[in-house]
C-alpha positions as CSV (number, residue, x, y, z in Angstrom):
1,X,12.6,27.1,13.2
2,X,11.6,28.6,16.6
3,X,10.8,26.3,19.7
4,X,7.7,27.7,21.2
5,X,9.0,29.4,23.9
6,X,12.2,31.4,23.4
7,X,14.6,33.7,25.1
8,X,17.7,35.4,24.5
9,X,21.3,35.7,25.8
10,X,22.2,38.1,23.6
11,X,23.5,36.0,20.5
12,X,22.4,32.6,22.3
13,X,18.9,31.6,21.8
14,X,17.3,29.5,24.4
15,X,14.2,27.5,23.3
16,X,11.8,25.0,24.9
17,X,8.5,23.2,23.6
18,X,7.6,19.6,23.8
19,X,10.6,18.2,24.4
20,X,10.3,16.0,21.1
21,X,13.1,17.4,19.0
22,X,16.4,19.4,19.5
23,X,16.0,22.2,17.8
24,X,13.0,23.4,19.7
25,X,14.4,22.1,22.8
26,X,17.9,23.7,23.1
27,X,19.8,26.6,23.3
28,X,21.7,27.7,20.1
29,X,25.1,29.1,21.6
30,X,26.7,30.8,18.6
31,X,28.2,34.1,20.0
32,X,28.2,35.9,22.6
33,X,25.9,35.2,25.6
34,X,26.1,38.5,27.7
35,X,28.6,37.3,30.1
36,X,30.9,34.8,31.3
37,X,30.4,31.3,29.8
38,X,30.5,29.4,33.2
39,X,28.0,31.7,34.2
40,X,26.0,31.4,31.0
41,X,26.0,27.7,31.0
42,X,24.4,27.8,34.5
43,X,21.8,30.1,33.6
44,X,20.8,27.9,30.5
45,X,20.8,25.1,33.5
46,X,18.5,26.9,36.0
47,X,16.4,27.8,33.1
48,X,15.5,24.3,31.9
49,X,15.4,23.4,35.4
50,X,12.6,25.3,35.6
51,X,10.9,23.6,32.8
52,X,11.7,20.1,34.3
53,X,14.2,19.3,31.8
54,X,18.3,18.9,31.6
55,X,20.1,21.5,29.2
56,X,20.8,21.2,25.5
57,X,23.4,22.6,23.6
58,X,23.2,23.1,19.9
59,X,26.7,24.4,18.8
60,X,28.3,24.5,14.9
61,X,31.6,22.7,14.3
62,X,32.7,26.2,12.9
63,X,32.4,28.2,16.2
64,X,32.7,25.4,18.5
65,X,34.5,26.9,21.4
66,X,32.1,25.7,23.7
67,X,32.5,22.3,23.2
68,X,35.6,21.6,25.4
69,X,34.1,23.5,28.3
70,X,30.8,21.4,28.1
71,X,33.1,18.2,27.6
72,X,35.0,18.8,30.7
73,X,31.5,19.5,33.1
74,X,30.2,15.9,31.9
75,X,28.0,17.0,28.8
76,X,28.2,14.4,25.6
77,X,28.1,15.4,22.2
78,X,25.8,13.7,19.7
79,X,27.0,12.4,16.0
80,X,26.8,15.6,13.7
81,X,24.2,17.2,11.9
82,X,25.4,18.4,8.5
83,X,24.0,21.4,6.9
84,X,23.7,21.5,3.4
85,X,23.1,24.7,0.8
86,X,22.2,24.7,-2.6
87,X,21.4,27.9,-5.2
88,X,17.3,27.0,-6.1
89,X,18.0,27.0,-9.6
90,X,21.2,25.0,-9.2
91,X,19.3,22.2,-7.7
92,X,18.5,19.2,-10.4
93,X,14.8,18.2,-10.0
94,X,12.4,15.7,-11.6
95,X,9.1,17.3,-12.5
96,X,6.9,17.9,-9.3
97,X,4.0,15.4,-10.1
98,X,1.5,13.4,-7.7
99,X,2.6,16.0,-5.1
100,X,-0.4,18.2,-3.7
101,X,1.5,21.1,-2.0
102,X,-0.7,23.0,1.0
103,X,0.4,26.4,2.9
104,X,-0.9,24.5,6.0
105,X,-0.2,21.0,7.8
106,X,-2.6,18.5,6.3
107,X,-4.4,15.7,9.1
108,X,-2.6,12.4,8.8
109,X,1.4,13.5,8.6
110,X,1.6,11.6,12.1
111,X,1.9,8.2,10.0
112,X,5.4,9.3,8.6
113,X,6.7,12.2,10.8
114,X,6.0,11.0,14.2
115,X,2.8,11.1,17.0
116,X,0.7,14.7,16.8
117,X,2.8,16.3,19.2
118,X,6.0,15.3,17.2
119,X,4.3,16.9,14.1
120,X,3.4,19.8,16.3
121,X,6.9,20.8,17.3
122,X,8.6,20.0,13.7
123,X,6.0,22.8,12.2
124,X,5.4,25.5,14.5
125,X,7.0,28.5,13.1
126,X,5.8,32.3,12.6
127,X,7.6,32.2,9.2
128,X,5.8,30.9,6.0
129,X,5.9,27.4,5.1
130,X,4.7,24.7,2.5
131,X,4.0,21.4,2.7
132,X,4.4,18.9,0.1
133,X,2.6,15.4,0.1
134,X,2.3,12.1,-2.1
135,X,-0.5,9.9,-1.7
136,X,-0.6,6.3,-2.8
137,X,-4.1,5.3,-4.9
138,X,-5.9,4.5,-1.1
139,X,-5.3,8.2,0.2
140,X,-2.4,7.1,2.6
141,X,0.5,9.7,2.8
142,X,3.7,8.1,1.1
143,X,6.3,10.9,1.9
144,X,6.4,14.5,2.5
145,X,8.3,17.1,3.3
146,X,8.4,21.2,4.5
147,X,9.7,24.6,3.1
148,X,10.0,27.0,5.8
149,X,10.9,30.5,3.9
150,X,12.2,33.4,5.5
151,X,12.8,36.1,2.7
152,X,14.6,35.0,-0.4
153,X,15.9,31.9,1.6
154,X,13.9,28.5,2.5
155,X,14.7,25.3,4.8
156,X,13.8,22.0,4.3
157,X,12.4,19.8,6.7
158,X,10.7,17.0,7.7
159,X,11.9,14.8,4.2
160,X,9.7,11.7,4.9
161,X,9.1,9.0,3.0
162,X,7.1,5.4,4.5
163,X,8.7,2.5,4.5
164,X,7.2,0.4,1.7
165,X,7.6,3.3,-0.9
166,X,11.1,4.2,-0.6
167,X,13.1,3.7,-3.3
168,X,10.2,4.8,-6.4
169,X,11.5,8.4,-6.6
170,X,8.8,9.8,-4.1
171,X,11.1,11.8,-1.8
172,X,12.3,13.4,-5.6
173,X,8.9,14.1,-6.2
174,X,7.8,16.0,-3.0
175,X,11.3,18.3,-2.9
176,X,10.4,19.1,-7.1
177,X,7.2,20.1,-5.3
178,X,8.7,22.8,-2.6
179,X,11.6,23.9,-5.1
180,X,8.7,24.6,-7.8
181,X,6.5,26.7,-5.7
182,X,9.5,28.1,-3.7
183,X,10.8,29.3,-6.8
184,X,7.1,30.7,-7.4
185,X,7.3,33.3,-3.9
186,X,10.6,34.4,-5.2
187,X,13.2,31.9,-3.2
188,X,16.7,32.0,-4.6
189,X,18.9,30.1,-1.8
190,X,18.1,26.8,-0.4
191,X,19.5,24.6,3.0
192,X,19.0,21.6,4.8
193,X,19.6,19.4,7.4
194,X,21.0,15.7,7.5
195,X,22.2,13.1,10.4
196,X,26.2,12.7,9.4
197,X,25.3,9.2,9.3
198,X,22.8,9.2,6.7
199,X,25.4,8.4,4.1
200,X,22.0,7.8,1.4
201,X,20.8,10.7,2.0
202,X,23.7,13.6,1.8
203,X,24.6,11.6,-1.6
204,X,21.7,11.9,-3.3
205,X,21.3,15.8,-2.0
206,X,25.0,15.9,-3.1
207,X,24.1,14.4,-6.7
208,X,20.9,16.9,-6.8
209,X,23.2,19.9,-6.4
210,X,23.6,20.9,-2.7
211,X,26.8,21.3,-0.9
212,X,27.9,20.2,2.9
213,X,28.7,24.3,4.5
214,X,28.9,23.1,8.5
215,X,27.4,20.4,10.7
216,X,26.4,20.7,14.7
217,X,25.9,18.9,17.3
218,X,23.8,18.8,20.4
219,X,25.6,18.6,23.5
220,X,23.7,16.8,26.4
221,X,23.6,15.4,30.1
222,X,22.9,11.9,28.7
223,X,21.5,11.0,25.3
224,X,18.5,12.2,24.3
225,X,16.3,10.7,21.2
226,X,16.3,14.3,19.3
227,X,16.2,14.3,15.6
């Protein structure tokens, strides 16, 4: 998913926007930059600078070369994100009932996915995307969650579910939802992300049928609050 401004480094993607989350707020260094790596690590820096922020790092444990030259200047990696993949019609799904899927972002998803701009940041993309809610009997969103799809692939995002439903099935409900229609615009391949420490979580995707393919992290001046 794109931050809202974006340049390139040749294979290293620079991206800024909010400042709410990391993907939209740091530079994905897989590959080759163009030139040298100190030198590219000081241009990411002047670049943020710019934007009155520190630098961000997003690099995958399976090209992390980076990581020990980061390390050594004083940057600080954060616990892993895992990236998980699944076949669409490998994945084991309840039926997708209660769940009112929209092409656009419905008004009120600031209750479980964070203030507007939060929202805002999680789904800005050019690329197609669906969003799946459940809503108790008073109207109020329960959980929800996002299908980005680029081609015959889709991402999931933004797997929500409040506080006092969890535990009643609704995040199985809102992911039959994406997988359903997914399958519907001709999606064959499915990933998503999870915090490493969200043991819950990457078991029941595991149970569903997805499988753990790499993990990154987000290397940092200081600790930021990115999800």
């Amino acid at each position: 998913m794109p931050g809202m401004e974006r340049v390139n480094f040749r294979d290293w993607i620079v991206r800024s926007a909010l400042g709410c989350t990391g993907r939209a707020n740091s530079t994905l260094a897989n590959g080759d930059p163009g030139f040298g790596i100190e030198e590219a690590i000081r241009a990411v820096e002047s670049w943020y600078r710019e934007r009155g922020r520190g630098a961000i790092f997003q690099i995958f444990e399976s090209a992390d070369d980076l990581g020990p030259v980061l390390s050594a200047q004083g940057y600080a990696a954060s616990e892993p994100t895992v990236v998980m993949c699944a076949p669409l019609e490998s994945v084991r799904t309840g039926e997708a009932e209660r769940a009112v899927v929209h092409c656009d972002i419905p008004p009120g998803l600031h209750s479980l996915v964070g203030e507007p701009d939060r929202v805002t940041e999680i789904t800005t993309t050019t690329l197609d995307k669906l969003v799946a809610v459940v809503s108790g009997d008073d109207g109020c969103a329960l959980g929800c969650g996002m299908a980005v799809i680029d081609g015959t692939a889709a991402g999931i995002f933004a797997m929500r579910t409040a506080t006092d439903a969890q535990g009643q099935g609704v995040g199985t409900i809102v992911l039959a939802a994406l997988v359903t229609t997914a399958r519907e615009q001709g999606v064959r391949d499915l990933w998503l992300q999870v915090e490493h420490s969200n043991i819950r979580a990457r078991e029941w995707y595991e149970r569903i049928g997805f499988l753990e393919v790499d993990a990154y992290r987000y290397w940092h001046p200081s600790v930021p609050s990115f999800r």
